[in-house]
N, C-alpha and C positions, 0 to 999 in steps of 0.2 A: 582146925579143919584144913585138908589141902588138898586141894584142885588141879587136876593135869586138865588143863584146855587146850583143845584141837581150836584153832581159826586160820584161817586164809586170808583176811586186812586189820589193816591196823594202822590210824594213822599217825602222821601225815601222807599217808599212799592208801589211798582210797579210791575206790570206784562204784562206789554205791551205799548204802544204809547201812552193811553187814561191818564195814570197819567202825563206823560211829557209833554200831549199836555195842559190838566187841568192847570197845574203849570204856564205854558209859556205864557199860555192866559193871569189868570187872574193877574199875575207879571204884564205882560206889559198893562195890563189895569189902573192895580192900578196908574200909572204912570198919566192916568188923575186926575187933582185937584180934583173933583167933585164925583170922583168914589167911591161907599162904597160896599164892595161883602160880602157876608154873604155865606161862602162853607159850605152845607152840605155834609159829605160823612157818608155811613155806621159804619163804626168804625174804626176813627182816631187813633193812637199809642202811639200820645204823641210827638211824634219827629218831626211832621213835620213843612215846616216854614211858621208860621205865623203872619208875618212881615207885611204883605200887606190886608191882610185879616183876615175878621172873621172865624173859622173854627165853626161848630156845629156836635158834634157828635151822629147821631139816635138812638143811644145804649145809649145814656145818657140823655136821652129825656124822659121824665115820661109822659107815656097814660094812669094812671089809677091816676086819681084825688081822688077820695072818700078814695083808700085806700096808697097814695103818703105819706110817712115818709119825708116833705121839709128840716126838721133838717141835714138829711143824704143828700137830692139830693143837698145842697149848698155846700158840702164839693167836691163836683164830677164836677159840671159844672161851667160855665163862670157865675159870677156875674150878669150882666145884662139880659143875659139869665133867668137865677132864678129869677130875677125881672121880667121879662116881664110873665113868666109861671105862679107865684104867682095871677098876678093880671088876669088872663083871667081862665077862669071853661068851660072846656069838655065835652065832652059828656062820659059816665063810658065803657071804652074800654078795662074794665077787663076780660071780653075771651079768651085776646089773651097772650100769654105764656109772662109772664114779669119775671123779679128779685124784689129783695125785697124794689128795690126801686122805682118801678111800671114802667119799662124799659126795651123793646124790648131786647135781645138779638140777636148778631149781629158778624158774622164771621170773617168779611171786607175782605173776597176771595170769590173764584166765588165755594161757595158749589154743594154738589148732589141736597141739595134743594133749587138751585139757586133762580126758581120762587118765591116760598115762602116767602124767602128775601127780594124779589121786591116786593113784595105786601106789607110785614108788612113795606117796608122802606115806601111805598105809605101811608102809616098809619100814620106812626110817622110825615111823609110830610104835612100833613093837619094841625096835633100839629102848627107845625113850622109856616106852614104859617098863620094860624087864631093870632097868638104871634108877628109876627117881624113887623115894616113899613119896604116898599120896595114898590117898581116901578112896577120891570118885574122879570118873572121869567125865565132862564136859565136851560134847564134839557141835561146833557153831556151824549148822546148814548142810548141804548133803556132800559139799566137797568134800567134808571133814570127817564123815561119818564111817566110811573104811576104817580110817585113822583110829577112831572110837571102836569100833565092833574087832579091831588086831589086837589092841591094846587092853581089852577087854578079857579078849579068849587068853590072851599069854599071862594075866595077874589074878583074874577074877575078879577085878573090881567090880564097881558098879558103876553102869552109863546109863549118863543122861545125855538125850538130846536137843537142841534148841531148834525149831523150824520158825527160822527168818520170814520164809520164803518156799512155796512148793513149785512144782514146772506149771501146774494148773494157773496159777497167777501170771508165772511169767510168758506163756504160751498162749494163753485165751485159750486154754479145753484142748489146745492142741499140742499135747503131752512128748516129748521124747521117751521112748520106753526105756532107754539106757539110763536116763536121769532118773526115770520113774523107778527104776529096780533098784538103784542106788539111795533114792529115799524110803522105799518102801523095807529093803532090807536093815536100813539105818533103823527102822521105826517098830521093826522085827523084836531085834536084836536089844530097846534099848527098855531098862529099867523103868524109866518114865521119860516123860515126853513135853517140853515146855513151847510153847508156842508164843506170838507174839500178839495176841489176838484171840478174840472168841471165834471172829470168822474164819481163822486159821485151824481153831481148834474142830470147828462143822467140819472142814474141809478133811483135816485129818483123820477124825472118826469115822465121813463118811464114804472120801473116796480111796485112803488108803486100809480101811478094817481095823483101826485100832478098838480096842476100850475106854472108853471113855474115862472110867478110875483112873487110866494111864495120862491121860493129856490133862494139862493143867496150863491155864493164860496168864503170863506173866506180863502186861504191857510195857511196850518200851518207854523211854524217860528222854530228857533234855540235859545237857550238861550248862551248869550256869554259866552265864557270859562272861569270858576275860577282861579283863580292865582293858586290854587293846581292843577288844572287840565293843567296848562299852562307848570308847571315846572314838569310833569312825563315825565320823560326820556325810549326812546323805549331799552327795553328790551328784545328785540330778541332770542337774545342766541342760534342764529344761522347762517353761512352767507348764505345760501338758501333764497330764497324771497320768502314773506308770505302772501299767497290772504286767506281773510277771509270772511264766511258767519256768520253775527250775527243777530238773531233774533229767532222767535219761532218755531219750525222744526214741520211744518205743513204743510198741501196741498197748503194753501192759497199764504205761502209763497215759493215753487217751491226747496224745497231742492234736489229734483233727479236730477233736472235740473242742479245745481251745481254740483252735482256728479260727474253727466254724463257729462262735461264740463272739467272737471279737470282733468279723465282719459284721453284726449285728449288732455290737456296740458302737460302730464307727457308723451306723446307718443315723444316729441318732446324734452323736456328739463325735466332732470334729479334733476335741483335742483332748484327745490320750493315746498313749504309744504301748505297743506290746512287747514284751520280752521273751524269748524263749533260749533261757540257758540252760546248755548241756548239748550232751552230742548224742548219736546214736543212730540207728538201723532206717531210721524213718527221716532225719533231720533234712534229706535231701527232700524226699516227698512233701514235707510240709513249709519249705520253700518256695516249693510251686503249687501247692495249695495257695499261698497267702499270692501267690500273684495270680493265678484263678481266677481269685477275690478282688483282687485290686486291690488288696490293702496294703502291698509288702513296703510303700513308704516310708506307711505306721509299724513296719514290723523289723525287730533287732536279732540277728543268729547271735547270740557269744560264744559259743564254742563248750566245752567241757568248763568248768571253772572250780576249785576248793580251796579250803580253808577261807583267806580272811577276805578274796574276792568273792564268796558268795556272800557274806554279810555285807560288802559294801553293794552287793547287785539289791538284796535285800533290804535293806538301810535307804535306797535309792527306790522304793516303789512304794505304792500308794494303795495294792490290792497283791494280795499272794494266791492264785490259784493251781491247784493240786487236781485234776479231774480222770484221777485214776479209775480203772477199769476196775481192776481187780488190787486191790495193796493191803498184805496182808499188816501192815500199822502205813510208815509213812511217819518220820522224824521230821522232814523240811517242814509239813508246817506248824509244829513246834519251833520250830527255829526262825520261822518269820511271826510268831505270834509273839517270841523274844523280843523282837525287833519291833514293834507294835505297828505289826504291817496287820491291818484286818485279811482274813482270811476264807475260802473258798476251798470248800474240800468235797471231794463226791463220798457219797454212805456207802458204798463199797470199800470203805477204806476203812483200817482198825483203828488209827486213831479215834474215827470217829463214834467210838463207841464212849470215849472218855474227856473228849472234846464238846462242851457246850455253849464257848463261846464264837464259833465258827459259823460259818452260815451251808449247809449239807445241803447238794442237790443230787441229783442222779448223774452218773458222765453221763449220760445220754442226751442229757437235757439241754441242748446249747440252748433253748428261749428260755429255762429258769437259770443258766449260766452268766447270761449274757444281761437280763434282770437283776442280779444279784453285783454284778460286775457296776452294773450304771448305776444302780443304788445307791454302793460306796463312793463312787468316783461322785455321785452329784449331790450328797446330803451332809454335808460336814458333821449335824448330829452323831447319823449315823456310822460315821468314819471314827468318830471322837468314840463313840462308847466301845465300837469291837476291838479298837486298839488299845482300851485303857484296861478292859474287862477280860479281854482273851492275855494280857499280858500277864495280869493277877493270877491268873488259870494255869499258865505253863510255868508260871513260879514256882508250884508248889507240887507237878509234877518230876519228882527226883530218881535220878538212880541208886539212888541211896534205900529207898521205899520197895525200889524194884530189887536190888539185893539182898533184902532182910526175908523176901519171898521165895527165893530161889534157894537161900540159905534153908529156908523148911523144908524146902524138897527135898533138900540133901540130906536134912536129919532122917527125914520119915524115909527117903529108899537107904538108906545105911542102915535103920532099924531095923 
């Protein structure tokens, strides 16, 4: 079986769930014999691993034939790639702004002129796919899904799409219609439809019209802990106990809620400190929230943080709360449940349909938030069981489980 997949991150250059969950898929897919994946993302780094996979990068993809220097693009891309580009002729897509090696340029962030990107990656996508043998194609979230529905119409294959993520999650209700026509056309146009979540899958049957036959919830998975990541030691360097929020300080993800949660912990017990890692839209505002409060003494900004600093931020707390609004799954707190950090997650979120060793409240709820938080912080019982209990539980959630499911999907839309 072989996979052309459309994605946009890929770590180690991440900025949210969509690269961790990319890696974790196609890792534990690779794991079937028969699996061959071909990732294209916008502009790969250089660093990333691949071990299991082909990587292709759209910035190093030549669309202007007539006037292509091949002496130079062999020095730049994958051999066989260069083979396969050699023997197949374009159509002359000298328009559109190239380098001197007839080569889209290519940000690999989510620029001002995000759309643009998505369109010219849609371009280089058609390249791609009139060039590779492959099966099915694969497009991860709605950046991607141009890219899928070009490369579709030029081969005939069959597309599937992955929804991470809809704007309804990321917006609170309040939709971009550009985004929205971009997933809704993605979800038009594709074969079948895998989500990340049941709650993903409502979403999708019922604010963008699909069929239900078509949507199928595939949940996301944990990747197991590296031996590096096994042996960092919690580094505290405080004896206060430490609840931490890690993620992107956005509406989506319910930072006030934590706030306002924490001042109501500190009404009661004097010593524990909060954390809120990550940046984002809101990070300013809930700055001067916590001094509002009074509490910003008890309160630490870290900034953006990945790879092995979020394990040691992790590693270093004593409660992991998550009080998302809307989250269509939610990997971090898998990843502190790794960590046998006990855990705090709003039922708004997909994990939590698969999650039983977690303690689920409403985000709304700062008085069963901030309850749930003293709990942990003040009954060592109960600290000992959700770390020992929710650890045994994300063990045995693998990507490996989640790839043998997506691998069906592939059989039965090829059938």
């Amino acid at each position: 079986m072989k996979a052309l997949m459309f994605g946009w991150e890929f770590p180690p250059h991440i900025l949210g769930g969509l690269g961790t969950a990319s890696y974790g898929l196609t890792k534990g897919m690779s794991l079937q014999p028969d699996m061959e994946i071909s990732f294209v993302m916008p502009k790969p780094w250089g660093d990333e691993d691949q071990s299991f996979l082909r990587m292709i990068g759209a910035c190093n993809v030549p669309v202007v034939w007539k006037e292509t220097n091949w002496d130079e693009v062999k020095k730049h891309i994958d051999p066989q790639l260069y083979f396969d580009l050699r023997n197949h002729i374009y159509a002359d897509f000298s328009y559109y702004h190239t380098n001197s090696l007839g080569c889209i340029g290519f940000s690999g962030r989510y620029p001002d002129n995000l759309m643009e990107e998505i369109n010219n990656y849609s371009i280089v996508a058609g390249v791609i796919a009139r060039t590779l043998n492959f099966d099915i194609i694969h497009s991860h979230d709605w950046l991607t899904y141009p890219a899928g529905i070009h490369s579709k119409s030029v081969t005939g294959k069959p597309l599937v799409i992955h929804v991470h993520a809809t704007d309804f999650d990321r917006s609170r209700g309040k939709v971009n219609p550009r985004v929205y026509a971009i997933e809704r056309d993605g979800m038009d146009h594709a074969d079948h439809i895998i989500t990340v979540s049941d709650l993903t899958r409502h979403t999708v049957i019922e604010k963008y019209g699909q069929d239900p036959q078509k949507v199928t919830t595939v949940h996301n998975a944990v990747e197991p802990l590296s031996v590096e990541i096994e042996t960092i030691k919690s580094q505290k360097g405080t004896k206060d106990k430490v609840v931490t929020f890690l993620g992107r300080i956005t509406m989506q993800k319910g930072p006030e809620y934590f706030v306002e949660a924490a001042a109501k912990v500190l009404k009661k017990s004097n010593n524990v400190r909060f954390v809120m890692a990550g940046n984002g839209d809101m990070m300013n505002q809930m700055i001067r929230l916590a001094a509002q409060r009074n509490i910003s003494d008890k309160f630490h900004f870290t900034g953006f943080m990945k790879g092995k600093q979020v394990y040691e931020v992790l590693k270093a707390s004593d409660v992991y709360v998550m009080p998302s609004v809307s989250e269509p799954f939610g990997i971090s707190p898998l990843e502190a449940m790794q960590c046998g950090v006990p855990t705090i997650i709003s039922k708004q979120s997909g994990c939590a349909e698969i999650l039983e060793k977690a303690i689920k409240i409403d985000y709304w709820d700062i008085e069963a938030m901030a309850d749930a938080m003293y709990s942990i912080i003040t009954y060592p019982s109960m600290s000992e069981y959700l770390k020992i209990e929710g650890k045994e539980e994300v063990d045995r959630i693998t990507w490996e489980k989640a790839g043998l499911k997506v691998r069906k999907i592939y059989d039965r839309v090829i059938r």
